[in-house]
Backbone as CSV, one residue per row, in Angstrom:
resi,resn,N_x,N_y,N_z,CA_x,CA_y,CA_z,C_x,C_y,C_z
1,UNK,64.208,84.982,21.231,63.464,85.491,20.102,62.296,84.578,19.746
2,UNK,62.501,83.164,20.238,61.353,82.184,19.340,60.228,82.560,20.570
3,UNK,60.363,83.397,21.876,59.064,83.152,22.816,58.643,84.366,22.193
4,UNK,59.158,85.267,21.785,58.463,86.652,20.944,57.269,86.319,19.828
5,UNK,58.145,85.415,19.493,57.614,84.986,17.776,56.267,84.237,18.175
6,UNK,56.524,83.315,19.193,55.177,82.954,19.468,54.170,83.345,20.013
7,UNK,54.489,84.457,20.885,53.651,85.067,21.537,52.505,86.079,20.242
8,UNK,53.874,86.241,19.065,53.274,87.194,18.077,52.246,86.447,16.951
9,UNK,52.525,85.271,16.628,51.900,83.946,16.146,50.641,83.817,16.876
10,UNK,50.791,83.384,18.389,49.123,83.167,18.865,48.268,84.670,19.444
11,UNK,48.974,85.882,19.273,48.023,86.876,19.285,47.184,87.070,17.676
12,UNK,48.058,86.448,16.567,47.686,86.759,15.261,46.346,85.647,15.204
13,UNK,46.818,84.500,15.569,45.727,83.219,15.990,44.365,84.010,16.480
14,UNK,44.782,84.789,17.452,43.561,85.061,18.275,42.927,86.209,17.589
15,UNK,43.543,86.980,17.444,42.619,88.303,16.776,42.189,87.637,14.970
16,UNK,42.592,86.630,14.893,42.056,86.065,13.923,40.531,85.567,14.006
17,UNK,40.765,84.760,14.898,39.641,84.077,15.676,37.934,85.111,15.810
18,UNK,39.049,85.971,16.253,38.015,86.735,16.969,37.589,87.975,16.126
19,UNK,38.186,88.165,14.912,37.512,88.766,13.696,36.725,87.448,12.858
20,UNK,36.949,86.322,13.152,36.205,85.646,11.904,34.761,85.448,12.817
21,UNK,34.469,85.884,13.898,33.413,85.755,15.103,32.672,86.836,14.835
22,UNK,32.429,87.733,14.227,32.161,89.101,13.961,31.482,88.960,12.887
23,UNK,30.362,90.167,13.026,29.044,89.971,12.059,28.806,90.666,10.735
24,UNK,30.042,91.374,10.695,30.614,92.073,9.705,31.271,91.201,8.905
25,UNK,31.049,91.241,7.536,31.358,90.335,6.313,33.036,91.236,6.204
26,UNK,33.349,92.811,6.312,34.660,92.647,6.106,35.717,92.726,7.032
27,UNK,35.143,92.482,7.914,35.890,92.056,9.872,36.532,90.501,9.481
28,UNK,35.320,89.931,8.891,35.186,88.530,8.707,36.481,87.857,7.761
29,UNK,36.644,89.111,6.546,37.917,88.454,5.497,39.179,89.340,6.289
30,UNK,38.970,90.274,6.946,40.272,90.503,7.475,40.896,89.422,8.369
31,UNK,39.552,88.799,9.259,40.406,87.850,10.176,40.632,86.306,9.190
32,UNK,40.605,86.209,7.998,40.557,85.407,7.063,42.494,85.981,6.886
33,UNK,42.547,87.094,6.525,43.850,86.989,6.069,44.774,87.410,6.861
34,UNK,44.159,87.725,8.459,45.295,87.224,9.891,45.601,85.579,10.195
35,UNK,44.169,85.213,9.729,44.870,83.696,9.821,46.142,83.255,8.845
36,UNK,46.294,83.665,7.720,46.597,83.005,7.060,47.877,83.774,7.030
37,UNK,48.297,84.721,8.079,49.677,85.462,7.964,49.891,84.426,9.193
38,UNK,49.068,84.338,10.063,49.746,83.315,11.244,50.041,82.087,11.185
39,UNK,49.239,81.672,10.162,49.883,80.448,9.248,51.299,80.263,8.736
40,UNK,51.570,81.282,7.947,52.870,81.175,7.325,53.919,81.414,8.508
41,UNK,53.395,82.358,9.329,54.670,82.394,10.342,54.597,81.660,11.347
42,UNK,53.819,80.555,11.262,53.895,79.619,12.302,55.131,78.381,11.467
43,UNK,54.792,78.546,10.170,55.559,77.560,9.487,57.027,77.988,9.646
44,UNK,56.917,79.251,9.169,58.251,80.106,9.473,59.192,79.564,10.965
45,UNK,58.110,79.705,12.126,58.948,79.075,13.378,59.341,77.735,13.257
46,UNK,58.558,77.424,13.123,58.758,75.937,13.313,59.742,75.244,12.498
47,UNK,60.356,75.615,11.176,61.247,75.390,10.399,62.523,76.495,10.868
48,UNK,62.925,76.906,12.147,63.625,77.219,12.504,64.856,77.843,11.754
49,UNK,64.754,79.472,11.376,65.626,80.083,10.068,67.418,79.769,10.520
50,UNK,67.768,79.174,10.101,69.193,79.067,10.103,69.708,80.030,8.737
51,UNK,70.376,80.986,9.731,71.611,82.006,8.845,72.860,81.466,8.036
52,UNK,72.982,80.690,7.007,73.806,80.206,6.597,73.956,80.090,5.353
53,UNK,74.747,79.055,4.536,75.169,79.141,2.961,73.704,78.515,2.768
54,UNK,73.609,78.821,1.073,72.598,77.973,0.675,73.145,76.226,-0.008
55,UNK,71.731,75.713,0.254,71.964,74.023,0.344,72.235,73.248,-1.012
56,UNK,73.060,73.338,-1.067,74.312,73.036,-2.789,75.439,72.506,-1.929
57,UNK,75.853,71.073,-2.551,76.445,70.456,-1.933,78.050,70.503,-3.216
58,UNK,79.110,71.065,-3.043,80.189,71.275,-3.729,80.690,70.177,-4.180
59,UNK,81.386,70.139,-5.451,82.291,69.266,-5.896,82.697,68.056,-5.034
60,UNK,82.627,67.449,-5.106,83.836,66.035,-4.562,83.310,65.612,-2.900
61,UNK,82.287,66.527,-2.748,82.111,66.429,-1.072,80.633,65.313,-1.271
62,UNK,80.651,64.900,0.142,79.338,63.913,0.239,78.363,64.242,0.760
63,UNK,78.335,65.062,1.447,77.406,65.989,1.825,77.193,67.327,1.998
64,UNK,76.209,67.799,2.541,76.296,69.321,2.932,76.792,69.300,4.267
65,UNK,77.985,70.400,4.143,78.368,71.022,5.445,77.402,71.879,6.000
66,UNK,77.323,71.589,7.165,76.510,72.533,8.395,77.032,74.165,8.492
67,UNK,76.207,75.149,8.835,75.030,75.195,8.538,74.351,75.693,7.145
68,UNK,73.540,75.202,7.233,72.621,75.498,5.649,71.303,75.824,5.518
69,UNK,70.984,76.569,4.861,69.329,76.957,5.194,68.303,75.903,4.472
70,UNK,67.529,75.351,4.804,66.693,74.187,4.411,65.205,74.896,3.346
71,UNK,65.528,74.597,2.604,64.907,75.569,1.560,63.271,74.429,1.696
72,UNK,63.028,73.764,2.623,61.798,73.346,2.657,60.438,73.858,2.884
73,UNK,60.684,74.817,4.187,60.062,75.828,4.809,59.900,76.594,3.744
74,UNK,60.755,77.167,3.390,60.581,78.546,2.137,59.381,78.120,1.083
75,UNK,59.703,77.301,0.608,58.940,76.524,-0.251,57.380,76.228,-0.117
76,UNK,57.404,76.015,1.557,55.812,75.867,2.162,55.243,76.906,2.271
77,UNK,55.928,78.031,2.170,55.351,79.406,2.337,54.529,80.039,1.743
78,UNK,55.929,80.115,0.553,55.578,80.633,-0.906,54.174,79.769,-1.391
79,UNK,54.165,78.648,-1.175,52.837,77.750,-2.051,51.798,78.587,-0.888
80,UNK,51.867,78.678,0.609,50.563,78.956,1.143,50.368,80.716,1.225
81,UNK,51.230,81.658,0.393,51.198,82.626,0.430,50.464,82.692,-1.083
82,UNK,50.595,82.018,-2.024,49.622,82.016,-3.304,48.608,81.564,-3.584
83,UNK,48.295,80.111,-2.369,47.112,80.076,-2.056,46.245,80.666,-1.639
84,UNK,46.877,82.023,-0.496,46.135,82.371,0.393,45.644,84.045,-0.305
85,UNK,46.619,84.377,-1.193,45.957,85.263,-2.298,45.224,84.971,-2.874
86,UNK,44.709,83.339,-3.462,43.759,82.819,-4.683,42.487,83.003,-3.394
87,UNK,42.399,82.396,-2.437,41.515,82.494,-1.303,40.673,83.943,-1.106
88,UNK,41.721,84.446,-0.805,41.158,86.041,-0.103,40.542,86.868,-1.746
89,UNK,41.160,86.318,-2.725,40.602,87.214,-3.861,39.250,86.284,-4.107
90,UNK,39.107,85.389,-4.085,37.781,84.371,-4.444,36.723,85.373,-3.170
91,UNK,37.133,85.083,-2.152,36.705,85.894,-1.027,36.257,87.046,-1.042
92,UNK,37.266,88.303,-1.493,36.486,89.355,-1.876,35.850,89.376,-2.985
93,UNK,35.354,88.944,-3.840,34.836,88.878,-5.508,33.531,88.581,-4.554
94,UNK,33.580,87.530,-3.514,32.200,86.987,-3.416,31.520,87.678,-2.165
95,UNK,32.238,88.971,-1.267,31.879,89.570,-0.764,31.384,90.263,-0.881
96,UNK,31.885,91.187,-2.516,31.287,92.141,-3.372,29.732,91.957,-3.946
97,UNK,30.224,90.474,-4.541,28.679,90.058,-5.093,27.608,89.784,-3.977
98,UNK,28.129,89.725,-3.218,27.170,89.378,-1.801,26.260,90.882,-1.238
99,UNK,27.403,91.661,-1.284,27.052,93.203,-0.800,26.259,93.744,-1.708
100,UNK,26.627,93.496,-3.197,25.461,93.851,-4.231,24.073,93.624,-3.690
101,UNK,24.124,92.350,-3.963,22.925,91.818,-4.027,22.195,92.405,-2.728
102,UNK,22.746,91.768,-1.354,21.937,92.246,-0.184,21.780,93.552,-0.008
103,UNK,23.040,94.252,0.089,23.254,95.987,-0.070,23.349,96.245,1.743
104,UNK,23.759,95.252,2.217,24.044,95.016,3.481,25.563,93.888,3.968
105,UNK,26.378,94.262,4.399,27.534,93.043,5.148,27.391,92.937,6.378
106,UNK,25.838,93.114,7.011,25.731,92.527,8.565,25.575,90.774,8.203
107,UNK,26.196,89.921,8.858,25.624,88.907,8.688,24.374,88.178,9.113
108,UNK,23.986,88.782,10.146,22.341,88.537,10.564,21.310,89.177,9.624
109,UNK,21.778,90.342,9.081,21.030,90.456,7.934,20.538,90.162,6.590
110,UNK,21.748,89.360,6.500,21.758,88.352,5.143,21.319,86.934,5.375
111,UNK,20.970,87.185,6.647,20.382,86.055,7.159,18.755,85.488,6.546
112,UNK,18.449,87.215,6.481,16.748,87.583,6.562,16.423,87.092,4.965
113,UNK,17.563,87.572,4.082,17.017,87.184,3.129,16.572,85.565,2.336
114,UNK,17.006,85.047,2.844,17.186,83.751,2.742,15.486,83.103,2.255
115,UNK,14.732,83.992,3.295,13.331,83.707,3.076,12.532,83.961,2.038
């Protein structure tokens, strides 16, 4: 399952890539928020999901018994899944105001105005 996951991780990488390469302003935030799904599920792999109790260590015992889900990962998620909403909404607000103004989302065309 983890060669799936990665294979599904660096196609998200790539069609990320290769929308943020694109001259289209909303090609451009879509591959903005493929990155940032391949982000989280790269974290997701790499913190390896163990199916188990949650990590509360009982009465009288000294440690946690194996297995336990490591609520670290989860944690990295959630923070880069609210970041990555504050991002993409800053993002579209300023795509909008961008499209106003130019009345164009080619990016070679917003190029012109500059002058």
């Amino acid at each position: 399952m983890e060669i799936v996951l990665a294979f599904v991780i660096g196609g998200l990488y790539a069609a990320a890539v290769y929308m943020l390469l694109r001259r289209s302003l909303v090609k451009m935030l879509i591959g903005l928020a493929l990155l940032s799904h391949a982000a989280n599920l790269l974290i997701f792999a790499v913190a390896r999901l163990t199916r188990g109790r949650p990590p509360i260590i009982s009465l009288g015992a000294e440690d946690l018994a194996s297995p336990y889900a490591d609520p670290l990962p989860q944690a990295l998620i959630l923070t880069s899944i609210v970041i990555s909403f504050g991002v993409m909404a800053f993002a579209l607000a300023l795509a909008y105001r961008t499209y106003r103004t130019t009345g164009t989302d080619d990016l070679d065309a917003m190029r012109g105005s500059d002058r």
